[in-house]
N, C-alpha and C positions, 0 to 999 in steps of 0.2 A: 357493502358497509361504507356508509361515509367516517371521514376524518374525526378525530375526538377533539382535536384542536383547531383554533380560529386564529391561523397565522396571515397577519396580514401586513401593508405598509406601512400605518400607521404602528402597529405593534412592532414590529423592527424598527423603525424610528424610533420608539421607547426606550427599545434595546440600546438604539446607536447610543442615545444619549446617558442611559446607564453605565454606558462602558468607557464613556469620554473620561481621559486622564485615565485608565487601565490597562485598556489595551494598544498596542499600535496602529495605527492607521496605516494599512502599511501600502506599499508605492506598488503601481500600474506601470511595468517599465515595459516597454517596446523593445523586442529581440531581432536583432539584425539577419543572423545567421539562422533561426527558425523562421523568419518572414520570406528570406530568401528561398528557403528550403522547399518551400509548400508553395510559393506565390500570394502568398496572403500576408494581410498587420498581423502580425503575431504580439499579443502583450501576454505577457509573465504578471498575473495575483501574486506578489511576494511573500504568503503567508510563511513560510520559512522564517522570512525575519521578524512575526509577532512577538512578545515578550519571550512566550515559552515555546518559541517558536514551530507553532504549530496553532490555526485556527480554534483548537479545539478551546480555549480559556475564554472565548468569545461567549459559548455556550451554556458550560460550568459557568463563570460569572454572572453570567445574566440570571440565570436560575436561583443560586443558593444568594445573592444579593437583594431579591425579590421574595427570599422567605420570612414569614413573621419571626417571633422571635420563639412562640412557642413549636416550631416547626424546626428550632434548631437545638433547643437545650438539651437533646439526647445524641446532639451531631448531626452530618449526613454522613453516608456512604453511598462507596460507587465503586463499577468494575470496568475496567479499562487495559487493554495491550499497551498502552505505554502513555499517550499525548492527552486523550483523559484526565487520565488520573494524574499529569503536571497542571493541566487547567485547575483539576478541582484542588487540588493541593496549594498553587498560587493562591488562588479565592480564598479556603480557609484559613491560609496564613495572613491575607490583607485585611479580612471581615473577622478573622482572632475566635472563628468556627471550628468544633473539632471533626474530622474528620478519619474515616476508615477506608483505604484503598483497597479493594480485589484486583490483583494485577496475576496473568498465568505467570507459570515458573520460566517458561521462553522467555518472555521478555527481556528483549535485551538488557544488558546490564547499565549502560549508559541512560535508561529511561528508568530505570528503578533509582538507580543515585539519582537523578534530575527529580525526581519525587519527594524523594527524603530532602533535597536540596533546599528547593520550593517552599513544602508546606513546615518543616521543621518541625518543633514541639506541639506543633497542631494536627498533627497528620502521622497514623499509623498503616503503617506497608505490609500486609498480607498476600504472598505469593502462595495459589491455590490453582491445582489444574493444570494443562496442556495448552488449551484454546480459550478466549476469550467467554464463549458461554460455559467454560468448569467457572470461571470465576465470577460469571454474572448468576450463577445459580447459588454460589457460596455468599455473596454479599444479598442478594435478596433473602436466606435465611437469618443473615447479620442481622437484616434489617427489622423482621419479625421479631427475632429476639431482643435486642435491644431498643426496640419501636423509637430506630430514629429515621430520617428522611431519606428516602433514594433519588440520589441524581443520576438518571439516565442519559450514556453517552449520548444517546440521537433521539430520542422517541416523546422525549417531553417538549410541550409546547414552550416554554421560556429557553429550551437548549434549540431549537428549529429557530427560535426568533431571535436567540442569540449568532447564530452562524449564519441567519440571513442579513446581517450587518455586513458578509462581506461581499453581496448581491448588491447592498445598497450603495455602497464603496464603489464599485463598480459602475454603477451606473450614473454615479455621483462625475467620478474621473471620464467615461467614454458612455452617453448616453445613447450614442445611433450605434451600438456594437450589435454585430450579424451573428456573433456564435461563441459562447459560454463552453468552455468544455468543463468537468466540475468531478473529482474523485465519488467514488460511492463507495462506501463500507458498510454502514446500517442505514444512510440515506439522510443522516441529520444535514448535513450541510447544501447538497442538493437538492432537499427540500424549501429549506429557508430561503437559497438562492434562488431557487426556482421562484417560489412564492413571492418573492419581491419583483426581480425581474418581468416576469408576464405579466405582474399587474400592471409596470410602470412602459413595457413596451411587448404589446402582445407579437410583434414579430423577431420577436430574438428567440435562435433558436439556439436551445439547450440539453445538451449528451452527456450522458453519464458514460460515465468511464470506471471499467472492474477488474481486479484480477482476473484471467483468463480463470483461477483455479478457484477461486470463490466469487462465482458470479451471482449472489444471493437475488439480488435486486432483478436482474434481465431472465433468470430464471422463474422469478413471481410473477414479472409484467407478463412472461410468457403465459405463465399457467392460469392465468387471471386472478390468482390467489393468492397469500404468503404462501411460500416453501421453504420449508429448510431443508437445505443440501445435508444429503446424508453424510459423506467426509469433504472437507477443504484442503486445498494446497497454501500452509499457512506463512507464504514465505514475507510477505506483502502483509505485514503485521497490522499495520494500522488501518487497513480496507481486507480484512478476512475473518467474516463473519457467517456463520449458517445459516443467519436468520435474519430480516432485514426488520424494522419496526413497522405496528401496526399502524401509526400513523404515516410514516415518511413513504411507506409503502400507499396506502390513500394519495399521497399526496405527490408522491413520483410517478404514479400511474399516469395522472392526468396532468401532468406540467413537462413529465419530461417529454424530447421528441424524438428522442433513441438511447439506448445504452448496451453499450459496445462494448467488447473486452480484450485485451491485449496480454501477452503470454509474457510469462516472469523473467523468461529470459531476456525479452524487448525491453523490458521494464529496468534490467540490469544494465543494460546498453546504454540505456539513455543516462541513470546514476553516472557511469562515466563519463558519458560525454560532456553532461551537462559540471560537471567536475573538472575535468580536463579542457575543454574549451571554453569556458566561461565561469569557473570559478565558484558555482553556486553548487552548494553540498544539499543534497537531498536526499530523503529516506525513499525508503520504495514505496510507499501508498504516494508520498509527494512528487514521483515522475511520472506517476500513471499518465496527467493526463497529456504531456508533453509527447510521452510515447506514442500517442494516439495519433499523433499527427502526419505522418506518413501514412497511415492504414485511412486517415481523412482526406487526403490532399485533395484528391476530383472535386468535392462538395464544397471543399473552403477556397479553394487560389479563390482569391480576389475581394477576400471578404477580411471583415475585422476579426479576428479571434483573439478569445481571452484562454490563456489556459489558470486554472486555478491550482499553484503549487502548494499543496495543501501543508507540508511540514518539514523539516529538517533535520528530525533526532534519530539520527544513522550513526550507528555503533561501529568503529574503527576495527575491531573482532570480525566483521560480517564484512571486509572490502573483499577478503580470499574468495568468499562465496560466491558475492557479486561476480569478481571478475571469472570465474568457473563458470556461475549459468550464463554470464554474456559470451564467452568462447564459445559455449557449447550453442547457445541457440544461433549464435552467427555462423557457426558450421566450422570453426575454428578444430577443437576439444572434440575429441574422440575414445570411446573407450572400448577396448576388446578383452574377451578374454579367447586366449593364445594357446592351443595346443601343440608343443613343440616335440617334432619327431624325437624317437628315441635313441637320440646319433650325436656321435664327435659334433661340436661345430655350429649345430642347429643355431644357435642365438646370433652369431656371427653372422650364418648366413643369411637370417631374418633381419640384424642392422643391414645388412652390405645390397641386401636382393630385394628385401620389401620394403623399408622405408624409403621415401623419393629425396635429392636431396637437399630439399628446405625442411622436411620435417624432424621434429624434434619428440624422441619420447621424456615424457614428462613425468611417468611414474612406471613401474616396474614392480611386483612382486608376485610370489609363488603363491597359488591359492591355498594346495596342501603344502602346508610347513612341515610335513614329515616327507612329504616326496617333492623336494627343491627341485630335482633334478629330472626327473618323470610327470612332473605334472602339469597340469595349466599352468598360465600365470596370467595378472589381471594387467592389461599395459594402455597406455593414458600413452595419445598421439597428440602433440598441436600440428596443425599442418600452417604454413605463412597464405595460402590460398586455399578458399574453402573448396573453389571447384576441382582441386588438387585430391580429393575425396574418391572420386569415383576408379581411379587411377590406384590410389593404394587399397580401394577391395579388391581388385581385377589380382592384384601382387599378393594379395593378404590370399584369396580362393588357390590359388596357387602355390603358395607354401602348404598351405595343409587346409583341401576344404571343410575341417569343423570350426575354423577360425570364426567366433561371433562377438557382434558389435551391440553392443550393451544400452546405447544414449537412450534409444525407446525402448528398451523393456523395462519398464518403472519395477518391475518385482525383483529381477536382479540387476540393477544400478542401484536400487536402493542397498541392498545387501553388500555389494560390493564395495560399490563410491558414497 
């Protein structure tokens, strides 16, 4: 199947200039400590600092900006995890279009206010579903019924030619750049990017970058086909999709030149780091690609790299989580549950005998609350050294060998933690 759309330079040129005095142009800033880090130019894409800070309004504007007028009198709608539906909501409020948002009931709360914020008396907030396709299947029935327009997050040619604006920008700012690294959620902005990019230098190479738990896109390229992933890990809200677009999907096959994927907890990591030493607040789809860069170092020291930070709108509710799967996937965060003999002392003895002593428990309680005193309990370890690990199993098999460590068994962590 070839592409249903014809995105090209000059069409994103269109865009660009569609979106002059809208959107931000936003800065190509050169990172000292991620340059260092890898041996390469490392530049930071600042899409964080867009209007609604996040790429996505680049897209949504370009689209519903470029509709007649009989294409708008019954509205548009759309469904979006969160940066979407601020795009389309800004647009309808600027263009005085009415507008219906499908956003899942997850969504952070801080991106549903930012919605309402945006679009105001032009824009109604529908929270429907779990994941982003419960609510992309509830606004395409919106749409039948009330035959108004769909703006699709990624999959329409005017939203690819929209977010290929930030491909041009790029190239615009560092034109001999060696390596694009670029988020993938449904594929809208790595396509665009892409599209622009290899036309204007067929040797820049370009990675897509996935949540490890929804890697919709690397999973299609694999199979030669779309796929949708039967369940996703939906922590990475703004790149966690099952199903990637039938165009961007066309159009990622043959432009991208890898698509990688990095684990939620790395991705958590980097949130703070990039927080704590440098000041710049990002949501999790907006670290992916940052993250990526130690699992790149061999192929990039010594080359240009762009990482593209794709948005900002991270809910202050979600730093506890953050910093939980950053513990845990650094090897920090440990979870057991504890069978404690049935004797005087036992707990005492397990502070005094099996923890080492930098480690800290962090949480404590009885599984059966009717046997406090006889029964397991679920207990949360930080250790200050993660190789410090191997040393409290050796102490943990030894206080009582049914003692089990909970971090990888997703069916009781889940349950538990």
């Amino acid at each position: 199947m070839e592409t249903q759309v014809n995105v090209s330079v000059s069409s994103i040129d269109e865009a660009a200039e569609r979106l002059n005095g809208v959107v931000v142009r936003t800065p190509l800033m050169q990172n000292v400590a991620l340059s260092d880090m890898i041996g390469a130019e490392v530049y930071l894409k600042r899409e964080d600092l867009q209007v609604v800070r996040s790429y996505k309004i680049r897209g949504a504007y370009n689209l519903i900006s470029s509709l007649e007028s009989y294409q708008t009198v019954n509205g548009v709608v759309c469904a979006s995890a969160g940066n979407h539906a601020q795009g389309v909501a800004f647009s309808c409020n600027k263009l005085q279009v009415k507008g219906t948002v499908f956003m899942p009931v997850t969504t952070p709360k801080q991106k549903v206010s930012k919605v309402k914020m945006f679009g105001k008396e032009w824009v109604d907030v529908v929270l429907v579903g779990d994941t982003f396709d419960d609510s992309y299947e509830a606004a395409l029935k919106f749409q039948e019924e009330s035959n108004s327009t769909f703006v699709h997050p990624f999959d329409a040619e005017k939203v690819i030619e929209g977010q290929g604006t930030v491909g041009k920008e790029i190239y615009d700012d560092l034109a001999d750049v060696d390596v694009v690294l670029v988020p993938v959620g449904g594929g809208g902005l790595a396509s665009g990017v892409s599209s622009y990019l290899k036309s204007k230098n067929p040797n820049v190479k370009i990675i897509g970058v996935e949540p490890e738990g929804a890697a919709a896109m690397k999973v299609s390229i694999a199979n030669g086909k779309r796929t949708r992933l039967d369940k996703i890990e939906k922590f990475v809200d703004g790149a966690a999709v099952q199903e990637v677009g039938e165009n961007t999907f066309e159009i990622c096959k043959n432009l991208l030149d890898d698509v990688i994927t990095v684990p939620e907890g790395k991705v958590c990591t980097t949130i703070l780091k990039l927080y704590n030493e440098e000041a710049i607040v990002v949501e999790p789809a907006g670290a992916l690609t940052v993250s990526s860069l130690s699992l790149l170092k061999d192929q990039l020291k010594g080359k240009k790299v762009v990482c593209v930070v794709s948005g900002s709108n991270n809910d202050i509710d979600r730093m506890q989580e953050i910093k939980e799967r950053s513990l845990m996937y650094e090897g920090f965060k440990h979870y057991f549950i504890v069978r404690f003999p049935q004797r005087a002392g036992a707990l005492k003895e397990f502070v005094n005998d099996v923890l080492g002593t930098n480690d800290d428990i962090t949480r404590f309680e009885y599984v059966k609350k009717s046997a406090r005193e006889s029964g397991p309990a679920l207990v949360g370890i930080e250790l200050t050294n993660a190789e410090d690990l191997d040393g409290l199993m050796e102490r943990m098999k030894e206080f009582n060998p049914d003692c089990q460590r909970i971090n990888d068994d997703p069916s009781l962590f889940q349950y538990f933690v």
